[in-house]
C-alpha positions as YAML, in Angstrom:
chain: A
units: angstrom
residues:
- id: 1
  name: UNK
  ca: [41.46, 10.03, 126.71]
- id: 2
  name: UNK
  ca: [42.72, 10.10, 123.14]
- id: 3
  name: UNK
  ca: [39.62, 11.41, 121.94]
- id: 4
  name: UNK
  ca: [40.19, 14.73, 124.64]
- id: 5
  name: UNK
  ca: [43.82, 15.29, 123.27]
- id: 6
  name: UNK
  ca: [42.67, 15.35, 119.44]
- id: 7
  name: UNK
  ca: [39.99, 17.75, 120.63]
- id: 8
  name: UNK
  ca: [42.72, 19.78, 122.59]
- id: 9
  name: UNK
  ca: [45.07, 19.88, 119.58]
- id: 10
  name: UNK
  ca: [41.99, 20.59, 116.83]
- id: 11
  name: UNK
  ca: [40.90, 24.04, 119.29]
- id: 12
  name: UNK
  ca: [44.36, 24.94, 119.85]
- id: 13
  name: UNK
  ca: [45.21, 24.77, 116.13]
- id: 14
  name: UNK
  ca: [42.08, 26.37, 115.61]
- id: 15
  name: UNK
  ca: [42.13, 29.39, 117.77]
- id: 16
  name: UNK
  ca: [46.01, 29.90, 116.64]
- id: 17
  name: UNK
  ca: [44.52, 29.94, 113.15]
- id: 18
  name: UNK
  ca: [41.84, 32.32, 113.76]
- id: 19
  name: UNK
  ca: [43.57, 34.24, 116.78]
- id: 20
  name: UNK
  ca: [47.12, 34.66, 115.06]
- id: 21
  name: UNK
  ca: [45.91, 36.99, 112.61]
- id: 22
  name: UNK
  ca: [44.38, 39.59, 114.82]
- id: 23
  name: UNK
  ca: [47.13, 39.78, 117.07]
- id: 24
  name: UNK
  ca: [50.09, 40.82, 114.27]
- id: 25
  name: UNK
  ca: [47.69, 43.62, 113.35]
- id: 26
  name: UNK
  ca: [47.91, 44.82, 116.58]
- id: 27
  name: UNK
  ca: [51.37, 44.51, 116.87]
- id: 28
  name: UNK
  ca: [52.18, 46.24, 113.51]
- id: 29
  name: UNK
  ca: [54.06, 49.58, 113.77]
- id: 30
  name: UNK
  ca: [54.12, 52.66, 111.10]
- id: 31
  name: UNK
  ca: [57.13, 52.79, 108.64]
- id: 32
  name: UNK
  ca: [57.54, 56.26, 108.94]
- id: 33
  name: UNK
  ca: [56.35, 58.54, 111.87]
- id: 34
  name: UNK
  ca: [56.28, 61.83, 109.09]
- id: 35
  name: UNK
  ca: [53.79, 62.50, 106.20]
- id: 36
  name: UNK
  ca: [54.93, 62.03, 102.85]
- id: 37
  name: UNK
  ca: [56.47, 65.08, 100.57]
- id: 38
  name: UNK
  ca: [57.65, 64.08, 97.59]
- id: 39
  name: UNK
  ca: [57.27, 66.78, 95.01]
- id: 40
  name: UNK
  ca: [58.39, 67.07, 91.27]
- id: 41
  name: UNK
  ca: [59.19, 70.70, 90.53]
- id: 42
  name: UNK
  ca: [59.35, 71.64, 86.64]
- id: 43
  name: UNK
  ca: [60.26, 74.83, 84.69]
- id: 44
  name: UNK
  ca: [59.35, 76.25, 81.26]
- id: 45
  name: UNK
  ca: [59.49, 79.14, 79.41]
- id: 46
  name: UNK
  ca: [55.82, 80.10, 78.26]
- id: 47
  name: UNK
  ca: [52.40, 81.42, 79.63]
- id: 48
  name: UNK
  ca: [51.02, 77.87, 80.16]
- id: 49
  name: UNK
  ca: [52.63, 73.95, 81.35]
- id: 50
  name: UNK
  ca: [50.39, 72.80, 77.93]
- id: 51
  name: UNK
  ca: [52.43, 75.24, 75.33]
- id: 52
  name: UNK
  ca: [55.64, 75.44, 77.88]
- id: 53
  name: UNK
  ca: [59.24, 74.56, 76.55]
- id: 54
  name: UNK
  ca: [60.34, 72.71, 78.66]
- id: 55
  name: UNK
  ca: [63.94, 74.08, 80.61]
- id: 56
  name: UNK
  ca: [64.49, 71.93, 83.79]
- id: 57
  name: UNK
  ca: [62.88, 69.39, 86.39]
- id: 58
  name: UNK
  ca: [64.10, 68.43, 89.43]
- id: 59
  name: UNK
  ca: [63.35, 66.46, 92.42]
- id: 60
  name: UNK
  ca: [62.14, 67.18, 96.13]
- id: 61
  name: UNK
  ca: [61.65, 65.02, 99.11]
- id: 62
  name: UNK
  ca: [61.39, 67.02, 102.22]
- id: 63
  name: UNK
  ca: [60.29, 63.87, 104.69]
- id: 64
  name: UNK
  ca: [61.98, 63.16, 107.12]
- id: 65
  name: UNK
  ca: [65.32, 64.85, 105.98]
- id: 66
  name: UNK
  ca: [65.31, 66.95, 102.59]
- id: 67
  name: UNK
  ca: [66.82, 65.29, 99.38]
- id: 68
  name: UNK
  ca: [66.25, 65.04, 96.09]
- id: 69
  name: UNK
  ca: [68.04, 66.59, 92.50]
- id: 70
  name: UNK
  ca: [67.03, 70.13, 93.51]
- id: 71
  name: UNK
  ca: [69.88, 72.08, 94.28]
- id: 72
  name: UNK
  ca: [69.25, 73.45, 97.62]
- id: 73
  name: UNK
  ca: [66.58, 71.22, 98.86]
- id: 74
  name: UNK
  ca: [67.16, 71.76, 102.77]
- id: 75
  name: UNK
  ca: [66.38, 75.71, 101.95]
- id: 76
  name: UNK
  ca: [63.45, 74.53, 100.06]
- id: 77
  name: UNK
  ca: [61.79, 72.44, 102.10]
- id: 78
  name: UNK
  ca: [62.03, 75.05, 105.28]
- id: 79
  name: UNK
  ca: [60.10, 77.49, 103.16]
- id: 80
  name: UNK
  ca: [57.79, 75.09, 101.58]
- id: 81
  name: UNK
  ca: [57.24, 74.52, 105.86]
- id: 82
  name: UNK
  ca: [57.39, 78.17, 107.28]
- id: 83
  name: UNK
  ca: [54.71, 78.97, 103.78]
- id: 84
  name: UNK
  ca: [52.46, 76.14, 105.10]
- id: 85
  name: UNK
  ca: [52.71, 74.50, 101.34]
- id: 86
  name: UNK
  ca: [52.68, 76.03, 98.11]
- id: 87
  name: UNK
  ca: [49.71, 78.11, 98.52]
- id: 88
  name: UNK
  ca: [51.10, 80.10, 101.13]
- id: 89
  name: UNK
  ca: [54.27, 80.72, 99.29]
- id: 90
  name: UNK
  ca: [53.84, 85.08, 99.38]
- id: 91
  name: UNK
  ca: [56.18, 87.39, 97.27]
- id: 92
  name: UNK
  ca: [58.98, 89.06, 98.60]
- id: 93
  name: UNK
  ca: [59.03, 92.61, 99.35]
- id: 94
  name: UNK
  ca: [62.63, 93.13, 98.94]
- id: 95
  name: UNK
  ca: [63.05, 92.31, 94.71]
- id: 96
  name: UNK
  ca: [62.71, 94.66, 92.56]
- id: 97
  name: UNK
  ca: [61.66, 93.13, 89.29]
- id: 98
  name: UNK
  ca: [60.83, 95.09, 85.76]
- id: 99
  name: UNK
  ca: [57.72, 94.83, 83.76]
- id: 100
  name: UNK
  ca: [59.59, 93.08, 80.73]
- id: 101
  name: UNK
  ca: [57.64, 90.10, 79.87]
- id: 102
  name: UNK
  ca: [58.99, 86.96, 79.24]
- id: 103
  name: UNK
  ca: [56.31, 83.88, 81.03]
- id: 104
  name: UNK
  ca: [57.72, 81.54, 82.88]
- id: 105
  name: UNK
  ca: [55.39, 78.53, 84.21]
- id: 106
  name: UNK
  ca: [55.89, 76.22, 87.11]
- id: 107
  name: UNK
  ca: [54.44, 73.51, 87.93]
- id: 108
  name: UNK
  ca: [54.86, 71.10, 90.85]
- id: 109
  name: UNK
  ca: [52.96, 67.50, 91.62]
- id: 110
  name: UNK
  ca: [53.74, 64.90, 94.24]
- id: 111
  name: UNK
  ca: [52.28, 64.49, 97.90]
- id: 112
  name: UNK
  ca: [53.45, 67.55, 100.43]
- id: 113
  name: UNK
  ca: [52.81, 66.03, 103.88]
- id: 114
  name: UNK
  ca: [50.74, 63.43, 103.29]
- id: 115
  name: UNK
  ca: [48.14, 65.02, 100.85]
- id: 116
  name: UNK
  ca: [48.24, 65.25, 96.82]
- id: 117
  name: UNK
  ca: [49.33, 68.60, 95.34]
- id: 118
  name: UNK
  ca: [49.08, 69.87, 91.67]
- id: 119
  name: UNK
  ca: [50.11, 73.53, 91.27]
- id: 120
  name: UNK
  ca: [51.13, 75.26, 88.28]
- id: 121
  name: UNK
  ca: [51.50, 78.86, 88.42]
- id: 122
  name: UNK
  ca: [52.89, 81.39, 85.32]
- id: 123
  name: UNK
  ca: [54.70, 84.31, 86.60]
- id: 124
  name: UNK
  ca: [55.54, 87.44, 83.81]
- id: 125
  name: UNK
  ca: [59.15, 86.84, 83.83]
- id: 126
  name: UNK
  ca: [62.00, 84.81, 86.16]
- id: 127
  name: UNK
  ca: [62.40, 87.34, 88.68]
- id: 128
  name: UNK
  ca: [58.89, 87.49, 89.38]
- id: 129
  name: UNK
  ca: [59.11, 83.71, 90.15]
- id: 130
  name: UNK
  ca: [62.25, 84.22, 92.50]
- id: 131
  name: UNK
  ca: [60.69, 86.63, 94.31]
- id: 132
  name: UNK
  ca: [57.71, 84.11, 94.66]
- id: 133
  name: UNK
  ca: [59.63, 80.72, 95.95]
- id: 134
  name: UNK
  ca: [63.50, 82.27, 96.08]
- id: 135
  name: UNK
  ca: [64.60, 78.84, 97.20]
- id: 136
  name: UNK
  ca: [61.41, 76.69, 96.19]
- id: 137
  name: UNK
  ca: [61.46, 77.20, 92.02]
- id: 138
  name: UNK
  ca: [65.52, 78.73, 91.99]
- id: 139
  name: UNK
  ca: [66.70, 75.59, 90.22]
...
């Protein structure tokens, strides 16, 4: 009869050791139910990001509520959404910009909904780029 206990005791033990494991995995929930976006937004005057001066960075987190340093991130973040990303960010039809040229680059890493994003883009001059992102790069 002792002999049966130990053995009931050693499987028990054993199957919790083995068992417990696997069941906390399937127990485990996400931490967040959105994708990622976390961008870093910078600014220089120049016609590249390698020979750019440097004017301003800022800070964008659009998931799940907007935040970060930029100044108007809740207008940013709906048109980074309603573009589809970066890429799909389309100039406006309503600025009027002249043909003096004075580059501007902008560039912008971090992860926009869950993927990894590296953009850099040189306009001819500042209103070119607002027209581009008016509430995306207006910081």
């Amino acid at each position: 009869m002792r002999n049966t206990a130990r053995w009931a005791a050693t499987l028990a033990l054993t199957a919790t050791a083995v068992c417990g494991p696997l069941t906390g995995a399937a127990l485990a929930t996400p931490a967040s139910l959105y994708a990622p976006s976390a961008l870093v937004l910078t600014v220089g005057h120049g016609d590249s990001a390698a020979n750019a001066t440097p004017l301003r960075a800022v800070t964008l987190s659009c998931a799940p509520t907007p935040s970060g340093t930029h100044p108007a991130a809740d207008l940013a973040c709906a048109e980074l959404r309603a573009a589809g990303g970066l890429e799909g960010l389309a100039p406006r039809t309503d600025v009027l910009c002249t043909k003096q040229y004075d580059p501007v680059v902008v560039t912008v890493d971090g992860v926009w909904q869950g993927k990894r994003v590296s953009y850099e883009r040189t306009f001819a001059n500042s209103c070119l780029k607002y027209a581009y992102g008016a509430d995306v790069f207006e910081f």
